[in-house]
C-alpha positions in Angstrom: 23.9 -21.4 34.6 22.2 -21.8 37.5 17.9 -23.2 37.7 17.2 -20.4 39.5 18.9 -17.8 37.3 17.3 -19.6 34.2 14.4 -19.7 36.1 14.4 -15.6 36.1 15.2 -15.3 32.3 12.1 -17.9 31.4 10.2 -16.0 33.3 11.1 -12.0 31.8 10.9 -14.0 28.5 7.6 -15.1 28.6 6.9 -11.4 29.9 8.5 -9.7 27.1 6.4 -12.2 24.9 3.4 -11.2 26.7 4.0 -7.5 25.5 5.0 -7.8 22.5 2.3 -10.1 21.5 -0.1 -7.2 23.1 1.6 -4.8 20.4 0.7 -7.7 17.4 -2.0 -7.8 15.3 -4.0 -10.8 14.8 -3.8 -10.5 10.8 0.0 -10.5 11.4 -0.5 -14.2 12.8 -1.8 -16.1 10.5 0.9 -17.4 8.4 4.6 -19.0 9.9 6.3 -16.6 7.2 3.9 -13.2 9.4 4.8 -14.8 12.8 8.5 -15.0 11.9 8.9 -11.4 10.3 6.6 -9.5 13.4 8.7 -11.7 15.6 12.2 -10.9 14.4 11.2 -7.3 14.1 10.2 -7.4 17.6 13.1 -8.5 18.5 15.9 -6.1 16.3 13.8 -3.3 17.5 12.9 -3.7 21.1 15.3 -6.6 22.8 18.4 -6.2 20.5 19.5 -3.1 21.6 19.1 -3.4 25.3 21.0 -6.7 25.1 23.5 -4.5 23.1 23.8 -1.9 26.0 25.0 -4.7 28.0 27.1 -6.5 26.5 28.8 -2.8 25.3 29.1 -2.4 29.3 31.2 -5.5 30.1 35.0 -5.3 30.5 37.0 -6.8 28.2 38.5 -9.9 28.5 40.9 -10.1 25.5 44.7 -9.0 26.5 45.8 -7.0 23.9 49.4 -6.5 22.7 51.3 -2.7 22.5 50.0 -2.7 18.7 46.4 -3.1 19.7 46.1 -6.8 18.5 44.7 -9.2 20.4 46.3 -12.5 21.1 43.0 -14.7 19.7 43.3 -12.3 16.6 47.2 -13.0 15.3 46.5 -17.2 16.4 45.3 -19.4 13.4 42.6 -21.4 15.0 43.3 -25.4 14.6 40.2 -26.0 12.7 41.7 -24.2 9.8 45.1 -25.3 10.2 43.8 -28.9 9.4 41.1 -28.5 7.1 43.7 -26.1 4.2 45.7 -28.1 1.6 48.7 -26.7 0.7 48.4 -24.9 -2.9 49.6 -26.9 -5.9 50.3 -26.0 -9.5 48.5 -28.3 -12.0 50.7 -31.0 -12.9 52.8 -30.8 -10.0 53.2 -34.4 -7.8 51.1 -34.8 -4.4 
């Protein structure tokens, strides 16, 4: 990403903050467990869904088959492949 694109999304972060901390009470701050619950509620009920609408907005990317599957979807990723052992019955030689 580019400095001055982060640069914009610091900046409408620490507004959003701004905000939302206007619409926080101050007994809602005194503990980490208050600031993380008014926080994530914050953010589920206000940014969430916006970021939602865009992302919902962006064409996909995925090529998809005449069934409807895409092609990452029938592909067994390589991390898996190398991490399964094949079954074994007990008893049966390695």
């Amino acid at each position: 990403m580019h400095t001055d694109k982060r640069d914009k999304i610091q900046a409408h972060a620490r507004a959003i903050a701004a905000l939302l901390y206007d619409e926080t009470t101050p007994e809602q701050l005194t503990t980490l467990e208050g600031i993380e619950t008014i926080v994530r509620g914050h953010v589920l009920e206000h940014i969430s869904p916006q970021i939602g609408l865009f992302l919902s907005q962006q064409p996909v990317g995925q090529p998809v088959d005449e069934l409807g599957h895409s092609k990452a979807s029938l592909e067994q990723s390589a991390s898996v492949k190398s991490k399964r052992k094949p079954f074994q019955l007990k008893g049966e030689p390695n």
